[in-house]
N, C-alpha and C positions, 0 to 999 in steps of 0.2 A: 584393394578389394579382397574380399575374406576369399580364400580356399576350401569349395567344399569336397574337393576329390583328396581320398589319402595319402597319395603318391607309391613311392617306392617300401616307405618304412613294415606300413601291414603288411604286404603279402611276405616281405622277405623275415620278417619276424615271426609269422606263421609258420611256414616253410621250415624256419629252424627248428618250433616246435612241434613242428608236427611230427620233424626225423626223429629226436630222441624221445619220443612218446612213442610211435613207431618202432624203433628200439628194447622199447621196454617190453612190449606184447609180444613181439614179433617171435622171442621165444620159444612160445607156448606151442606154438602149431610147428613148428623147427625142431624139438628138445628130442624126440626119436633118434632125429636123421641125424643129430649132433653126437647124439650118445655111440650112434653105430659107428661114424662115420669114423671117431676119436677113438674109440675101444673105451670108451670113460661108465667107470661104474654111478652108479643112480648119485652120491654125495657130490661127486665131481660136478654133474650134470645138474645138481639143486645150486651146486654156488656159482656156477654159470647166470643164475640170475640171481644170486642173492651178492654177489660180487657188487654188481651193478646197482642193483639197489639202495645198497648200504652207502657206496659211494655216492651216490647220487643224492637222495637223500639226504644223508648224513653232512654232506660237505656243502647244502644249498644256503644255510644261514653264513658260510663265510664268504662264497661268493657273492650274495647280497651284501654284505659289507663293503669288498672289496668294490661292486660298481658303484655304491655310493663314495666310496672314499678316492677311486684312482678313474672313475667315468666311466660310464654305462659300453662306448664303444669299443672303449680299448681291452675293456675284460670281455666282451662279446666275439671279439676277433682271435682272443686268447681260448676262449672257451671252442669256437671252429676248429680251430688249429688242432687241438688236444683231440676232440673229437674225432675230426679226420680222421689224424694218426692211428689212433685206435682201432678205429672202423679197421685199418688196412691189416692192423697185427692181426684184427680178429679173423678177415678175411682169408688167409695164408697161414695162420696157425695148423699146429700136426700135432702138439701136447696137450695136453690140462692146462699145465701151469701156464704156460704160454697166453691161453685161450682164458685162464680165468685171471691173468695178472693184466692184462689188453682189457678183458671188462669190468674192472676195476676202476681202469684208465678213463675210461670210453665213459663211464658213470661220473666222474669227476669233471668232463668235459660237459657234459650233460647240464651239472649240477650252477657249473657256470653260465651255458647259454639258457635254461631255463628263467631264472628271474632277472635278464637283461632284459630278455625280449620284451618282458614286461613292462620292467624298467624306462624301456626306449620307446613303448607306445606312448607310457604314460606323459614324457618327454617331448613328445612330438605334439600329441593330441589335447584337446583340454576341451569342457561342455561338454553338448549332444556326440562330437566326435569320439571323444573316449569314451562315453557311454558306450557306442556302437563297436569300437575297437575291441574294447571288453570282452563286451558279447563274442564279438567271434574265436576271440583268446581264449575265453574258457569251454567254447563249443568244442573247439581244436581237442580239447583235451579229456572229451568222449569220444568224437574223432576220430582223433589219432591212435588212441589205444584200439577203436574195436575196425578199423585198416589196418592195423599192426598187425591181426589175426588172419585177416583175411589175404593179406598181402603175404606174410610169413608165407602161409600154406600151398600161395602159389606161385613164389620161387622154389620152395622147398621142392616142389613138386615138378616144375618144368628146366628146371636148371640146375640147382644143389642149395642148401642152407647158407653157403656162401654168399651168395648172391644177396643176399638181405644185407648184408654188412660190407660189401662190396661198394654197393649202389651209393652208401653214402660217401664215397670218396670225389667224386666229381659233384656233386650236391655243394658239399660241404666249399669244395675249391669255389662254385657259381658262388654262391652268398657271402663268402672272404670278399672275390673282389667287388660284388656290389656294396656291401658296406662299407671298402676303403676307398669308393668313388663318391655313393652317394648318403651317407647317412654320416649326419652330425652330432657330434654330442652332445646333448643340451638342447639340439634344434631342434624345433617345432614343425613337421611336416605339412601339418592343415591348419597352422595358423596365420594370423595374420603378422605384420610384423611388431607390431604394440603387444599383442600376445607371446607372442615369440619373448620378447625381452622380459617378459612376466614371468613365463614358463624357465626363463634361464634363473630361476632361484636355487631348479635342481641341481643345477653346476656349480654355482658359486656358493651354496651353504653345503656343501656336500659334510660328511661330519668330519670331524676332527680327533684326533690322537691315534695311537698304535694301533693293531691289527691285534684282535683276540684270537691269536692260534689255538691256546688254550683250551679255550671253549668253543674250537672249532673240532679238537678230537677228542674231547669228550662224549659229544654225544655220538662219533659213530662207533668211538669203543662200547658205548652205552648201550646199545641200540643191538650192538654185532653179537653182544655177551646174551642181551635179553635174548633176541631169535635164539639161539644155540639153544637157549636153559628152558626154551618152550617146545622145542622138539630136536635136538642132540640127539648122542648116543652115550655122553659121558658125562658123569659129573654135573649134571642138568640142575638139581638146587645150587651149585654153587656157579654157575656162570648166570644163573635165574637172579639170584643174589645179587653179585657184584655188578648185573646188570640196572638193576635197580637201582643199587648203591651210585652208579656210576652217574646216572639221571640224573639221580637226587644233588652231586654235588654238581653235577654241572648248572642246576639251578642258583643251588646257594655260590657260583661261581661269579654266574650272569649279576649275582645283584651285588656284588662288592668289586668287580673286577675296576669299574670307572673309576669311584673312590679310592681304593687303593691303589690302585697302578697306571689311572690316568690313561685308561686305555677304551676305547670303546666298546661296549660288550657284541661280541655277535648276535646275539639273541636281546637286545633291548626290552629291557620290562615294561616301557612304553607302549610297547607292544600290544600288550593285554589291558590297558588304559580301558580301552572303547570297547563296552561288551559285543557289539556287534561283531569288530576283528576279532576278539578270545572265541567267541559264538562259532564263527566263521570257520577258523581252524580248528575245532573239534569237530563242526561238520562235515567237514573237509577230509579230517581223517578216518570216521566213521565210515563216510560212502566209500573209502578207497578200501575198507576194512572189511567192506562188503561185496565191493566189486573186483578188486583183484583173484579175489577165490574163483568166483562164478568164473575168470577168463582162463583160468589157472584149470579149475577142475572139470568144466562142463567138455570140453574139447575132449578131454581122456573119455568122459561118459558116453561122448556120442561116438568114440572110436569104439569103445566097448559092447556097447548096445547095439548100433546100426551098423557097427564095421565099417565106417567113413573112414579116409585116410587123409593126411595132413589137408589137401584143396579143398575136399569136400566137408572137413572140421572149418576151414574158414568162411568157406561160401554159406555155411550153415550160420554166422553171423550177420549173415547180410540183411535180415528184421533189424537186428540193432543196431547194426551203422544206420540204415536207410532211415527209419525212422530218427534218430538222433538227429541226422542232419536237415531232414524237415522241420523235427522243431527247433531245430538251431536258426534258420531261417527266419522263424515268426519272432525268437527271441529279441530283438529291437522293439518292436513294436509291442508286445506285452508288456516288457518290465516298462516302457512308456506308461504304458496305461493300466497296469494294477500295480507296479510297484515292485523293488527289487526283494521286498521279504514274502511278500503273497507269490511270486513265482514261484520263488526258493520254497516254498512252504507246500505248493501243489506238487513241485517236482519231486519232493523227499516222499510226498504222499500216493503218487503214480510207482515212483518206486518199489515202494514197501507192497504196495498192490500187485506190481509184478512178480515181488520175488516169492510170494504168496501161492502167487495162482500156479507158477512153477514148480516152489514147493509140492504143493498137495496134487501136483498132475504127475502119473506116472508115464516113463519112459516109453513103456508098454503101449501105450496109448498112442503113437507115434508121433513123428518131428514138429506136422504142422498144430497139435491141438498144446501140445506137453511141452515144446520148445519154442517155435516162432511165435506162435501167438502172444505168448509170457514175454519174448522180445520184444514186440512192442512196446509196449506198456514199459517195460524196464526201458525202452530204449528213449522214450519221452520222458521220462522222469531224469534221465541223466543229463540229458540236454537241457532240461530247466534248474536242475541241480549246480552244474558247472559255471555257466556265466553269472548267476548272481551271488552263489559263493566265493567265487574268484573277485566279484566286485567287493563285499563282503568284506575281503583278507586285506584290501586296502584301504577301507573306509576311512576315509578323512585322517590316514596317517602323515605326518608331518614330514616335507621334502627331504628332511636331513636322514629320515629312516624311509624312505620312497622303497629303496633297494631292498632292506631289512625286512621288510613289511611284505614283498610280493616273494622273497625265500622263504618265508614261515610258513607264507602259501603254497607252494609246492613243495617244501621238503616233509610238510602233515600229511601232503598226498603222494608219496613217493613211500614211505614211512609205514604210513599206515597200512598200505596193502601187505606186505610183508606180513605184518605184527597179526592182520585177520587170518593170513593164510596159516601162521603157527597157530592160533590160539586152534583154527579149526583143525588141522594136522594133529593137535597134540590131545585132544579126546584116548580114552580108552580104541586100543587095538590100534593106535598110529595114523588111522584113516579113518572116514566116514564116508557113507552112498550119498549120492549125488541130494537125496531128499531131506536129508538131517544135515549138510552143508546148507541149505539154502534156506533153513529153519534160524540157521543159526545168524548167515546174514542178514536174515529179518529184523531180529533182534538189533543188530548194530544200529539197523535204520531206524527203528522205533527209539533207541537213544539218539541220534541226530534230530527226528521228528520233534521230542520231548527239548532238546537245545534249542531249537528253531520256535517252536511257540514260546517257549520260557525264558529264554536271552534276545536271539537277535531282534525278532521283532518288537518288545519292547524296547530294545535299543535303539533301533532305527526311530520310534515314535517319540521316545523321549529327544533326540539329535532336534526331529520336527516341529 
């Protein structure tokens, strides 16, 4: 008889992603108490997160390889492990180096349990199930980032900045050993057992040949050189440059690596086959190019403006958690019934609506008409934005690149926030006020808005 409950697989897959997206925010509402607490000048304290990101990001196309070629669980349990660890150094750190070589770590650990978790839904579940798995995997990841803020702000607050990276050390030990009890490689959690053996194609065709290290450090030298040369303090056309340059060959890398060295490329050009997944990841990257700033700079705003301190910079996100997670709720039964590109298509359009009415609302005006309100709205567009783009970034990719396919997913969103925060940082005078940031995020989304009617949706219609 068919299984319709999900078992152990979802929440603990959740749970993984929700720490290191948690992680990534958590930061932001923390970055004060870090600075003071370490005597660490403002540089130290930017690659405190840029550390992380790069890592994380940067290394998520190899760890997708790696669960497709050596199995989703055994790099899933590699990726806890590294995590932990991290967490601990970061925890007890008293230096810089120290503290920024731990999140470094901590982002690579990241980079691998991000596209397992996926990996292992997809593994487990098949139909209406991983439809709904989905859904909740890419709610997670409006979620988790705007609990990252709120959560930061109140450790930060009642305990020390530690405590935020602390916490994942027994977290991380609970879901080790649930994974090396109850989660199989290749097994199907809700399915039946005829399904089960169907679903095991992702084990048994997993790809084949070498590991492309190659063109697994190209792009985060690519990537690490771009940030610099878009707001450095040195030599900025030339790391702008060889940043570039470095992209570029890591392109022309991906497409001769198989042929000539019989090795798999990390980044598969198969990849971009199916305009809906090319579609997918530039939208993907756009929103993260627009949303990482908002979490990055509005926190400093409202510390500025209303003199809020780290708890009450978080709690002042709680429009956008709350609302995200209510429409993350309706999301099953939507995309059921209008469809995975009309969701995706309202949600980028709720968005841009938000980031609008924020825009053009002053500070002056105070929290609830200029800030929560515009949370809203922003916070329902994200939530419709996440689960059908994430569904999106694996449209009908072939088992042998399952892994590959759900890293490009999250390393465009891991990636991309970064790339929005420099582009907007590196404006005349080094900075910009809270209202020409959020003009500018507009923008990004009207390029995703413009992808989304112009590629995906026709993609998905032509598939139909």
């Amino acid at each position: 008889m068919t299984k319709t409950k999900f078992g152990i697989t979802l929440p603990l897959t959740l749970l993984a992603y929700f720490l290191i997206l948690m992680d990534n925010s958590i930061i932001f509402t923390s970055s004060v108490q870090i600075g003071e607490s370490l005597n660490l000048t403002a540089s130290e304290l930017a690659w405190i997160s840029n550390a992380y990101t790069l890592t994380f990001g940067g290394f998520l196309l190899l760890s997708g390889r790696l669960s497709d070629a050596l199995g989703r669980k055994h790099i899933f349990e590699l990726g806890l492990i590294i995590f932990g660890l991290s967490s601990l150094i970061i925890g007890v750190s008293t230096n810089a180096v120290v503290i920024i070589a731990a999140r470094a770590l901590q982002g690579v650990g990241s980079s691998i349990i991000a596209p397992t978790t996926l990996a292992l839904m997809m593994d487990a579940y098949t139909g209406q199930m991983r439809t709904r798995a989905i859904s909740y995997y890419g709610a997670m990841a409006g979620v988790g980032s705007s609990v990252g803020l709120l959560l930061g702000g109140a450790l930060t607050s009642f305990f020390s900045w530690r405590a935020g990276f602390l916490i994942n050390v027994p977290l991380t030990i609970l879901l080790f050993a649930l994974t090396v009890r109850y989660v199989r490689d290749g097994a199907a959690d809700g399915e039946t057992s005829g399904s089960r053996a169907n679903g095991s194609r992702a084990t048994s065709s997993r790809a084949t040949g070498g590991i492309d290290y190659v063109g697994s450090v190209l792009p985060v030298l690519g990537f690490a050189s771009l940030l610099y040369g878009l707001d450095g303090q040195v030599a900025r056309g030339f790391f702008l440059t060889a940043g570039i340059v470095l992209l570029i060959c890591f392109a022309l890398y991906e497409r001769i690596v198989f042929a000539r060295f019989h090795v798999a490329p990390v980044m598969p050009l198969s990849l971009f086959a199916h305009p809906v997944r090319s579609g997918a990841y530039a939208v993907r990257g756009l929103f993260m190019m627009a949303m990482l700033p908002y979490w990055f700079l509005l926190p400093q705003a409202l510390q500025r403006t209303y003199g809020f301190d780290a708890l009450q910079s978080g709690f002042a996100f709680l429009p956008l958690t709350i609302m995200t997670f209510a429409a993350a709720l309706l999301l099953p039964r939507l995309v059921s019934r209008w469809g995975n590109s009309s969701v995706l298509a309202a949600g980028v359009l709720f968005l841009l609506a938000g980031l609008l009415w924020a825009a053009f609302s002053s500070l002056d005006s105070g929290y609830v008409l200029a800030v929560a309100l515009p949370m809203l709205v922003i916070g329902g567009g994200q939530a419709l934005i996440m689960a059908p783009v994430t569904s999106a970034g694996i449209y009908k990719a072939p088992d042998e690149i399952a892994g590959s396919a759900s890293g490009m997913t999250n390393a465009v969103h891991q990636l991309g926030g970064p790339l929005g925060l420099s582009i907007i940082m590196a404006l005349p005078g080094g900075s910009v006020d809270i209202a020409s940031a959020l003009h500018i995020m507009a923008v990004f989304i009207v390029v995703a808005l413009v992808v989304t009617v112009a590629i995906i949706i026709p993609g998905y219609r032509k598939t139909h």
